[in-house]
C-alpha positions in Angstrom: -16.2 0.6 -4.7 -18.8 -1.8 -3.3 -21.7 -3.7 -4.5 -24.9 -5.2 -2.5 -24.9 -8.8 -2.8 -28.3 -10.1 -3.9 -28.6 -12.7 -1.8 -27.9 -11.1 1.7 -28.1 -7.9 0.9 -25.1 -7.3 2.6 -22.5 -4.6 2.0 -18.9 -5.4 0.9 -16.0 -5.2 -1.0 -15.3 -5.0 -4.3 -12.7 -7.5 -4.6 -13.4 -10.0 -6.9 -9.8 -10.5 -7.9 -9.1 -10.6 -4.6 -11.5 -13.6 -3.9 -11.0 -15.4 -7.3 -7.6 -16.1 -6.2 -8.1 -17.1 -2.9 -10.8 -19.6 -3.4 -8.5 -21.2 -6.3 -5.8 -21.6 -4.1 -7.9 -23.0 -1.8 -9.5 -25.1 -3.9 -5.9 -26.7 -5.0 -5.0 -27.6 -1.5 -8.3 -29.7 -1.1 -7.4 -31.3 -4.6 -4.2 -31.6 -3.2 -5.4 -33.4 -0.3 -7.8 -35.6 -1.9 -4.7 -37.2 -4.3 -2.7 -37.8 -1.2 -5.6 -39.8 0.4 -6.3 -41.5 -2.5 -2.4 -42.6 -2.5 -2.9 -43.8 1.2 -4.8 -47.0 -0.5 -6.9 -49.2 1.4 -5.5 -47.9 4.7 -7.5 -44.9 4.4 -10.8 -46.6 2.8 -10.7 -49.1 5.5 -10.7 -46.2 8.5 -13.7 -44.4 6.3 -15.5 -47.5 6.6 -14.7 -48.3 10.4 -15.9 -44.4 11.7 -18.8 -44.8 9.2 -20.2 -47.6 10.9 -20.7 -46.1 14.5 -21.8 -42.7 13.1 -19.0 -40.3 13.9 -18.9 -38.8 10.1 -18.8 -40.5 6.8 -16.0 -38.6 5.2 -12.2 -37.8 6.1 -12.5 -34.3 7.5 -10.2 -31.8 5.1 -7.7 -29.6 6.9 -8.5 -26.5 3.8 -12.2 -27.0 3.3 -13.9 -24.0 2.5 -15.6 -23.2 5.6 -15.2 -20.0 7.4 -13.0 -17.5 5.9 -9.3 -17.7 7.4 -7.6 -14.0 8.2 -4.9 -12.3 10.0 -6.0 -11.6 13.6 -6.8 -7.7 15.0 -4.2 -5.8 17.0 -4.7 -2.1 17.9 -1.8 0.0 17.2 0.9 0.0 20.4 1.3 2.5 22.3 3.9 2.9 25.2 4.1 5.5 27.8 7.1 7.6 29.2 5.4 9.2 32.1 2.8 11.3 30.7 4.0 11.3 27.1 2.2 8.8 25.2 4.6 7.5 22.4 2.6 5.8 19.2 4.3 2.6 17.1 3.5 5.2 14.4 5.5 7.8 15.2 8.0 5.4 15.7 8.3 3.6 12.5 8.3 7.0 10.8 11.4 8.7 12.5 13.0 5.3 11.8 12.0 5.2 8.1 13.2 9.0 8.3 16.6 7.8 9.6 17.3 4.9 7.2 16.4 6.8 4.6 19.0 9.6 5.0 21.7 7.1 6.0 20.9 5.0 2.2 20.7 8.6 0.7 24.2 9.4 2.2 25.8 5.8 1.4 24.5 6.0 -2.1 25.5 9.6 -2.8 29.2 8.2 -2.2 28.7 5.3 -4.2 27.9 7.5 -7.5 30.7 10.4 -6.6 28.1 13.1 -6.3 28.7 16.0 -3.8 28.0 15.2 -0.2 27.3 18.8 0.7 25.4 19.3 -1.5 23.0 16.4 -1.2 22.6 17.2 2.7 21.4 20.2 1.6 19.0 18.9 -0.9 18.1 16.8 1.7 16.8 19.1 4.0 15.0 20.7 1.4 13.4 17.7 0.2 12.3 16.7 4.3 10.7 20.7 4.5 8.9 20.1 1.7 7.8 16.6 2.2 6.5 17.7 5.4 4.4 20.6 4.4 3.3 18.9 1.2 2.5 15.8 3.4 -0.1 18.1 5.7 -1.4 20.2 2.8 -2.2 17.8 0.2 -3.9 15.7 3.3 -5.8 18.7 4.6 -7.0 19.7 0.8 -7.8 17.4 -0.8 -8.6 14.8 1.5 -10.3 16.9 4.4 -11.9 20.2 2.8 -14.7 20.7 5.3 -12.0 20.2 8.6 -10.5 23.2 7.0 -13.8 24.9 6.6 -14.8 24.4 9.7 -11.3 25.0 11.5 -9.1 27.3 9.7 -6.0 26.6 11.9 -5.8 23.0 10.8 -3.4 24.5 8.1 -0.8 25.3 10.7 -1.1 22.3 12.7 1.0 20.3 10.0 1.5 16.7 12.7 -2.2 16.2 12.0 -3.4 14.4 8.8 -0.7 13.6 6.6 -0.6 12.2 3.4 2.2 10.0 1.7 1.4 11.0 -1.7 1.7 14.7 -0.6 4.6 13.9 1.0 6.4 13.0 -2.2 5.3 15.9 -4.2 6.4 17.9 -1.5 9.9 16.9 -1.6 10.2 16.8 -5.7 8.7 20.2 -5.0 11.1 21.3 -2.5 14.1 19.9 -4.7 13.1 21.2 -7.4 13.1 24.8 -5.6 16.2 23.8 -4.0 17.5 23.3 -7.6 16.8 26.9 -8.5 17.3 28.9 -6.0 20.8 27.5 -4.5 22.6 25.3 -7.4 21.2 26.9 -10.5 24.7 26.3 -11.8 24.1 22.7 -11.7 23.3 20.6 -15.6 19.9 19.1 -15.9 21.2 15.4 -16.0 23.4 16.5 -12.3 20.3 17.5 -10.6 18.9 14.2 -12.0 21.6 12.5 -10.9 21.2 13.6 -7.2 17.3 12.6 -7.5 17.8 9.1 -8.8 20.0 8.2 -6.1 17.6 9.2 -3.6 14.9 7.3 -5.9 16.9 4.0 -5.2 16.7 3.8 -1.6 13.4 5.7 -1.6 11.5 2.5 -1.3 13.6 0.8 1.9 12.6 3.8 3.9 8.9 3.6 2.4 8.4 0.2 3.7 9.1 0.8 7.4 6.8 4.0 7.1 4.3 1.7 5.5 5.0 -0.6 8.3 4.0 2.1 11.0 0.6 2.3 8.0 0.2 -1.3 9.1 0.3 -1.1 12.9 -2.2 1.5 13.3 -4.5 0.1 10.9 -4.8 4.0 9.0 -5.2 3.0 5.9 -8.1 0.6 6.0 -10.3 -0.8 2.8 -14.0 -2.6 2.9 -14.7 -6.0 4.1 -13.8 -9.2 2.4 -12.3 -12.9 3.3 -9.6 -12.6 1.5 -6.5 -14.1 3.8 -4.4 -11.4 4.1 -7.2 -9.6 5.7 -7.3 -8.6 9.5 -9.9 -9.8 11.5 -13.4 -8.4 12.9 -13.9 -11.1 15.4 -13.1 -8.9 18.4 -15.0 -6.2 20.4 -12.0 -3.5 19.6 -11.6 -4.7 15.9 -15.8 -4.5 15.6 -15.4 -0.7 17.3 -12.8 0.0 14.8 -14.7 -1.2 11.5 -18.2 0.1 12.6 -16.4 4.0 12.9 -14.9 3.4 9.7 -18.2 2.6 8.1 -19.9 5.0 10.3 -18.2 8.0 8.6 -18.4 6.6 5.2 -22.2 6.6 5.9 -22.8 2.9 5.0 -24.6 0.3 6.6 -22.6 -1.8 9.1 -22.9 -5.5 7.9 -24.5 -7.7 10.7 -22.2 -10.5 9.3 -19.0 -8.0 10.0 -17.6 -10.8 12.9 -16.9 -13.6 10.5 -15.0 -11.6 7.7 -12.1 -9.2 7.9 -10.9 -5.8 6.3 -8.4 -5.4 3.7 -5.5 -2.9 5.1 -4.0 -1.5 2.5 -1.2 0.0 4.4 0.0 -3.6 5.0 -0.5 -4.6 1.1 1.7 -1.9 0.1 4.6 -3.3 2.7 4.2 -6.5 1.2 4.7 -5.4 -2.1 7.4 -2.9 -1.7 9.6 -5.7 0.7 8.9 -8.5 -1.7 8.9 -6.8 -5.1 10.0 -3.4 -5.5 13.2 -3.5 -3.1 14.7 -6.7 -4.4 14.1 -5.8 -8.3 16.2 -2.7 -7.1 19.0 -4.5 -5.3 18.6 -6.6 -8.4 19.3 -3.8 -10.8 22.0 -2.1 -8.9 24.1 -5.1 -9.5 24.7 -3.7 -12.9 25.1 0.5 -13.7 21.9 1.8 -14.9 21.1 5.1 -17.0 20.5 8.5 -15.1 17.2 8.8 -14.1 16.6 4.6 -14.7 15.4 4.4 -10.6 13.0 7.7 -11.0 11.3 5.5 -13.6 11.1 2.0 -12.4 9.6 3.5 -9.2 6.7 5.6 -10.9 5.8 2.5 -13.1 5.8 -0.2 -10.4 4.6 2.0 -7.4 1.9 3.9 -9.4 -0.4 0.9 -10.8 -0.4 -0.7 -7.3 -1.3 2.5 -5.5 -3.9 2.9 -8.1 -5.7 -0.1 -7.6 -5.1 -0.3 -3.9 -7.4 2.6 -3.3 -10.4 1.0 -5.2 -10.7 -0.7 -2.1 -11.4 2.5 0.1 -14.5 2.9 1.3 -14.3 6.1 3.4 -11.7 8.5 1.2 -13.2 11.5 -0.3 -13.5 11.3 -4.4 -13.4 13.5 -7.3 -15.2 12.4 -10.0 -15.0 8.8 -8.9 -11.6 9.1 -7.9 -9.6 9.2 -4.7 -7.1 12.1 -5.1 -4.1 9.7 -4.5 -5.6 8.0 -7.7 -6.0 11.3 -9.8 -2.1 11.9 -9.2 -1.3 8.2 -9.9 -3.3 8.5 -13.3 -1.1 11.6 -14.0 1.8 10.4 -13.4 1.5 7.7 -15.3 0.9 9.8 -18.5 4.3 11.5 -17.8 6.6 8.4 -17.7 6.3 7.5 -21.4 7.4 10.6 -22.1 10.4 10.5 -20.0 11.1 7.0 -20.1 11.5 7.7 -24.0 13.0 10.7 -23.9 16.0 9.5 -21.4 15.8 5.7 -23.8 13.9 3.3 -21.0 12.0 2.0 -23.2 11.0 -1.0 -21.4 9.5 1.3 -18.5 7.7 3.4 -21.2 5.9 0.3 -22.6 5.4 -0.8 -19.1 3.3 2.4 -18.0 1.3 3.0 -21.5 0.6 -0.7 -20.7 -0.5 -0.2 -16.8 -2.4 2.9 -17.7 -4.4 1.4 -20.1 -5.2 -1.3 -17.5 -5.9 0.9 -14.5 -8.6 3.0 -16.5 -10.1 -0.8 -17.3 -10.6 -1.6 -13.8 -11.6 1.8 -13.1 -14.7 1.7 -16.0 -15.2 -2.0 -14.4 -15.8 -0.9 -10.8 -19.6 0.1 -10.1 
């Protein structure tokens, strides 16, 4: 995940991507700029000349040179009070992603003629065992020695949550749902009922990742890439220094001019600007029974995947975090649904995303 540049012999992040893209955008606008200059003709020449002369600067200053990096500023995560009560913009944003998700889930269940009934009950099932996977898979795989150390953590299920476990949590409790009170029901019903939750899934998962993005939980190492968040201030310097301070790395001394990447706030960008308009895109037009299911797991997956190569602080297994370990699995699944329920193009897409995820992976030092 990070490499020691030989130069400085400072710490950060692996993002080379990242920064290839950044600079080369940068690096157009001051092309960009140049052309327009030259266009201005003599006009602009002649003014070079004149400031020249008294010795204020020999060249036009460039609005996007590449000086100091340019990021998003710092904001700790607000927090209001009703007397005592503190209430977090986290908790917040979740019990509003938990409301516009059951309100899609109930509009779309109507659309497609399913049972109402019984996808409120499925419902519940699926929010019970979102929220005990959510804790569990946090608390295990994530936070072992807690447990070790404190038993009881089990029970406490508002502390460390995970969204990954929150989604196996509810196929899981759907799934059991499935079983134990519509066994009646035909495999491609019980399908039905999850790929109309699958189709709104990703609206409610980008106001949760929203409350991700106000509290800053889900930070990465440091870079200058631009949509990164600032370390110029005392409370952003506190908040960077504990995350490296319990990754047990060395705090750059450089850490005020660059940023961090928040990954919470990358995954809101890419599930408001890509995967809910492909979707509203799609549902223009009836697609096959389980067609959402799929198109989730292959875009969501490979961007989750790589996302978490930027962590600096998660616990891994073998090189990987376990968010990445259940990404990598799923992924070997969807060719075999995809093809099996004829998505071909979503089977291709994930023996294709696969293939690049382990590249990156064997890339990464």
């Amino acid at each position: 995940m990070l490499k020691r540049r030989a130069d400085s012999g400072k710490w950060l992040a692996n993002d080379g991507l990242l920064q290839t893209a950044h600079y080369g955008l940068r690096a157009a606008r001051v092309i960009l700029w140049q052309r327009r200059s030259r266009a201005l003709g003599v006009r602009a020449h002649s003014r070079f000349h004149d400031t020249a002369r008294d010795g204020r600067h020999s060249l036009p200053q460039s609005p996007f040179s590449l000086g100091a990096p340019r990021v998003l500023p710092y904001y700790p995560q607000p927090i209001w009070h009703v007397g005592p009560l503190p209430i977090h913009a986290f908790g917040v944003t979740v019990a509003a992603a938990m409301w516009l998700g059951l309100l899609l889930v109930d509009r779309r269940i109507e659309r497609e003629g399913l049972d109402q009934s019984v996808a409120r009950s499925l419902g519940g099932w699926m929010l019970l065992g979102g929220a005990a996977g959510a804790h569990l898979f946090a608390v295990l795989a994530y936070f072992p020695g807690l447990l070790r150390d404190d038993p009881w953590l089990l029970l406490r299920v508002w502390e460390h949550i995970s969204s990954f476990g929150g989604m196996l949590g509810g196929l899981t409790g759907a799934l059991c749902f499935f079983a134990i009170r519509t066994p009646h029901l035909r495999g491609t019903t019980r399908l039905a009922y999850l790929d109309a939750i699958a189709m709104v899934f990703p609206a409610a998962l980008a106001v949760g990742r929203l409350g991700c993005t106000l509290a800053h939980d889900h930070p990465g190492g440091l870079t200058t890439f631009p949509l990164a968040f600032s370390l110029h201030t005392a409370a952003a310097q506190d908040f960077a220094q504990e995350l490296y301070g319990s990754a047990g790395m060395a705090y750059p001394s450089n850490a005020s001019s660059l940023g961090f990447h928040d990954l919470g706030f990358y995954e809101l960008l890419f599930l408001t600007l890509v995967v809910v308009p492909l979707f509203r895109y799609w549902n223009r037009q009836r697609q096959p029974v389980g067609f959402y299911l799929v198109a989730f797991a292959a875009l969501y997956l490979p961007v989750r995947f790589c996302l978490d190569m930027l962590r600096i602080a998660d616990v891994r297994y073998l090189g990987l975090t376990p968010a990445q370990w259940v990404a990598a699995t799923l992924l070997t699944v969807i060719p075999f649904f995809a093809i099996r329920h004829r998505i071909g193009r979503f089977a291709l897409a994930a023996v294709v995303v696969l293939g690049a995820g382990w590249a990156c992976v064997a890339q990464t030092p």
